[in-house]
N, C-alpha and C positions, 0 to 999 in steps of 0.2 A: 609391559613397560612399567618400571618402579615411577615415573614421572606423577606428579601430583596435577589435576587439572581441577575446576571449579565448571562445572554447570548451573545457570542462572534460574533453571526447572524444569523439570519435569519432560520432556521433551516424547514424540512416539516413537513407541517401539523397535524400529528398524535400527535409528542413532543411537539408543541407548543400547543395545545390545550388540553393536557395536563398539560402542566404547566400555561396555566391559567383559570385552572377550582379552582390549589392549590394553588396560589402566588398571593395576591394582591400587590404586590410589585416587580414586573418583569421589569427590566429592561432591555430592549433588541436592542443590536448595528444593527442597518436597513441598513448601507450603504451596496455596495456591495465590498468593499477591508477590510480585515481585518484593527481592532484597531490600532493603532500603541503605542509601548510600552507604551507610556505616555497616550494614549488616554484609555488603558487597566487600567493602575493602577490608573487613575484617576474615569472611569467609576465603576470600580470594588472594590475598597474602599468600607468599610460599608457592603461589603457582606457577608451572610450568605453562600451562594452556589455559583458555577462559574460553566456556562455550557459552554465547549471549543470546537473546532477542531483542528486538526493536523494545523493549521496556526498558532497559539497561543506556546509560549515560556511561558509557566509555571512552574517557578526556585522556589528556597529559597526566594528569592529576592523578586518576587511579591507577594507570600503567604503573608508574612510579613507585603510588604505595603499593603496588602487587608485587614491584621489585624487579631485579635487572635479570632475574633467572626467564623473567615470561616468555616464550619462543613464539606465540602464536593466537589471535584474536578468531574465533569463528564464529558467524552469525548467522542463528538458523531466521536466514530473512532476505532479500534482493539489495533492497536501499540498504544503505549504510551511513543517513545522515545521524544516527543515533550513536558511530564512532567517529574522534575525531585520527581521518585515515594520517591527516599531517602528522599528529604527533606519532602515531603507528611508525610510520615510513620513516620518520625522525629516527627514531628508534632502532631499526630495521626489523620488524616487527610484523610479519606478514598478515593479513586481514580476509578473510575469505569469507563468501555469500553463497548464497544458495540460486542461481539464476536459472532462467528457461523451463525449471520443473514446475512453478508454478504458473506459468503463463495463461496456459488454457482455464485454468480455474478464473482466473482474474478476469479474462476475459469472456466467461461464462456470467461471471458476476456483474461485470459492466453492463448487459444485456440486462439480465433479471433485472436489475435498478432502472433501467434503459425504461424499458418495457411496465415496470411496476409505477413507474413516477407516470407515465404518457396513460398511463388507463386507469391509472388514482388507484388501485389496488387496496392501500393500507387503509386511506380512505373508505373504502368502501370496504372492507370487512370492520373497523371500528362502528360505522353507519349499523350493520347488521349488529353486533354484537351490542350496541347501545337498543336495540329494539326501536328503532325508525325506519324501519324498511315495514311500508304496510301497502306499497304496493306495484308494480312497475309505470315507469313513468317515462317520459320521452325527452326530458331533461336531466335527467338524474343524471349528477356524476361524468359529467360527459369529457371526456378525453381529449388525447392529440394522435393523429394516425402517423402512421412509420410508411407507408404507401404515398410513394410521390416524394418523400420527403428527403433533407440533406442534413447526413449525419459528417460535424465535425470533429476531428480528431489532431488537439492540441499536444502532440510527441506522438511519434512514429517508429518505435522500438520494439521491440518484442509483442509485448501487450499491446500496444495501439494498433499492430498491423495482425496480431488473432481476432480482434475486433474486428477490421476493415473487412475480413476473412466471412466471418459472421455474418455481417450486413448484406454480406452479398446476396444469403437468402431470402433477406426483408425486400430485396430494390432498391434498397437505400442509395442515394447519393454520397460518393463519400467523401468529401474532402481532410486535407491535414495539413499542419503545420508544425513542420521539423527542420531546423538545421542542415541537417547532416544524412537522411533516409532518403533512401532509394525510392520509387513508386513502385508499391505491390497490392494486388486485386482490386485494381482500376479506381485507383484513390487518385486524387488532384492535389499535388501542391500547390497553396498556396501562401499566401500571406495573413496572419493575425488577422489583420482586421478584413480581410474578403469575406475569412472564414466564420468571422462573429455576425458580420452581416448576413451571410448567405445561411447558417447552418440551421433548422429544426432542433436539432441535439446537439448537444457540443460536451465532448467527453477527455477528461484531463486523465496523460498517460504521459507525464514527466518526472523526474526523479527530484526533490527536495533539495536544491541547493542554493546559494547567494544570488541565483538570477532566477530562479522560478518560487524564490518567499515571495508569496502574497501574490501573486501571479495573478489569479482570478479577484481582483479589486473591483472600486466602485466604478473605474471606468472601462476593464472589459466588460464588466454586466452591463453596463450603458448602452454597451455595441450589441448586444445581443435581440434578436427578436424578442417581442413582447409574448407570443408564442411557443420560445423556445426550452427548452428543458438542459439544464445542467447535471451529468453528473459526474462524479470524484471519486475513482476509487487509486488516486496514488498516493498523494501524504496532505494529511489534512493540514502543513504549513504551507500547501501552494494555495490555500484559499482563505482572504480575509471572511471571516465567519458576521462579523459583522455588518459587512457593506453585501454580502448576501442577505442576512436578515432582512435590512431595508428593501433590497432591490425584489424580495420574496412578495414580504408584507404589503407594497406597495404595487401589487402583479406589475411588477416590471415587468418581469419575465414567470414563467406555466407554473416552473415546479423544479424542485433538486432533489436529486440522490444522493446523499452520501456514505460512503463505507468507511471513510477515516475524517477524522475531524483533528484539531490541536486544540486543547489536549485531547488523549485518551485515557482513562475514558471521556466522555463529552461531562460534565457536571450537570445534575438534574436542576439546575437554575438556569441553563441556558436559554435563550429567548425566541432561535433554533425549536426548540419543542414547542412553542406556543405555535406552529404553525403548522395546518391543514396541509402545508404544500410543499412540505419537505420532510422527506423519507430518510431515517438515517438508521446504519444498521452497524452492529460492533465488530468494526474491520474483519470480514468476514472473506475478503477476497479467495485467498487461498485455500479457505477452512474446507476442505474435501479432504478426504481419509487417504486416500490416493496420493494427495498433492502434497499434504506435510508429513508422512510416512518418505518420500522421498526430499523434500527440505529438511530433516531431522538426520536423514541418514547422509545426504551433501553434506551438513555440518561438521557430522562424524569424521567423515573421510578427512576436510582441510584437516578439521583437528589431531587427526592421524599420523597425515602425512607432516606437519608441522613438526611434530614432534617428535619424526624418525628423520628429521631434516632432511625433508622431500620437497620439492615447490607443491604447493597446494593445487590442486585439481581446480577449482576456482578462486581464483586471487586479486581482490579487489587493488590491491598496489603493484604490481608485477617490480616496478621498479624496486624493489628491495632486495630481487635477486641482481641487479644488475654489479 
């Protein structure tokens, strides 16, 4: 296809070689830091398609300056609070994500942090690596066990129920709090606050929107065991960073995991890093060779079919075909 599309980077192998079996017209940002605003609306002008990631701020605004020819948004990503889908669907504008291929990564990931935060892990190789380890001891380092214990799970979608899946090998008890989810591998619904009281772990697996900003404040952590371990790997705006600090600093609560933070990256002044008891890793959820070789190549396809004026294979707005 002569259509002209912009890619935002670099993307694996599977999508790019994909999109240029179909685009003789690909133009593709190579550095390794994302565009910067003007560098986006400048590159991306003239376009037919825009292939994005979660680094990318796609408003009203740049639709516009990319002009009325744009057919089609594709995000090699799940969430899509980094487009806004209104002005997409305004437009008519279709929006497409990458869902369910990463799932099992994520929720691979949730565990690793699970499990890393409840047995101080990072803790204890920094210990060794600082040369303080001179000898065993019967306090060192002492953890939280998963045996007997009640892991909660605040969203109950995809990722929160490959989790639920998981735990089942630990014993774990598992409760959740979701809206609109079924019960599956002997999870308990229940309500916010049974589950902040009752849980050991408590693992956020919600999508970033106008009712789950700041979700995790000063007074869920209030509710939480003094015990209990937190951790986040869906969008670091469902967690005020700050009233965790305190609630950290203060052993409110054991220990945090996190995989995303707001911003990303985290800035090396954050007050987050002064702490023993909080693990944070660079949104790493899906980072498996496996998992973004097929989010790379999802991207592809919406952006394909977009542009042969196909409905997209996954379409975050469906109502745009209506």
């Amino acid at each position: 296809m002569s259509s002209k599309i912009f890619v935002t980077r670099i993307i694996p192998a599977p999508g790019l070689m994909l999109l240029r079996e179909h685009f003789s017209h690909l133009d593709l940002w190579t550095a390794d830091l994302p565009p910067s605003r003007a560098e986006l609306i400048a590159r991306a002008h003239g376009a037919e398609g825009l292939l994005c990631l979660l680094t990318e701020k796609v408003d009203g605004e740049l639709m516009d300056a990319i002009g009325s020819q744009l057919k089609v948004i594709s995000s090699m990503s799940v969430g899509v609070d980094h487009i806004d889908v209104s002005a997409a669907t305004a437009r008519r504008i279709p929006v497409g994500n990458t869902p369910g291929v990463l799932t099992d990564a994520t929720a691979d990931q949730t565990f690793a942090l699970l499990l890393a935060a409840a047995r101080r892990l990072a803790e204890g190789e920094r210990y060794l690596r600082a040369g303080k380890w001179v000898t065993w001891s019967p306090s060192l380092l002492l953890g939280a066990d998963l045996a007997d214990a009640t892991l909660g799970l605040v969203g109950f979608g995809r990722i929160g129920q490959a989790v639920a899946k998981r735990a089942q090998g630990f014993d774990l008890r598992v409760l959740y709090h979701s809206p609109s989810a079924k019960s599956a591998y002997n999870a308990q619904p229940v309500d916010l606050n049974t589950l902040l009281r009752e849980s050991d772990f408590v693992s956020i697996h919600v999508p970033l929107n106008a009712q789950t900003s700041r979700l995790v404040n000063a007074d869920f952590l209030s509710q939480m065991k003094p015990n209990a371990v937190l951790v986040n790997t869906a969008r670091g705006g469902v967690l005020d960073q700050t009233a965790l600090y305190h609630a950290l600093k203060s052993n409110r609560i054991f220990a945090a995991a996190l995989d995303v933070t707001d911003p990303e990256p985290l800035p090396m002044d954050s007050p987050l890093l002064e702490l023993e008891n909080c693990l944070i890793v660079p949104h790493l959820g899906s980072a498996s060779k496996k998992t973004r070789d097929l989010m790379s190549l999802l991207a592809a396809q919406n952006l394909v079919a977009g542009l042969k004026g196909e409905r997209l294979p996954h379409c975050f707005n469906p109502q745009v075909y209506q």
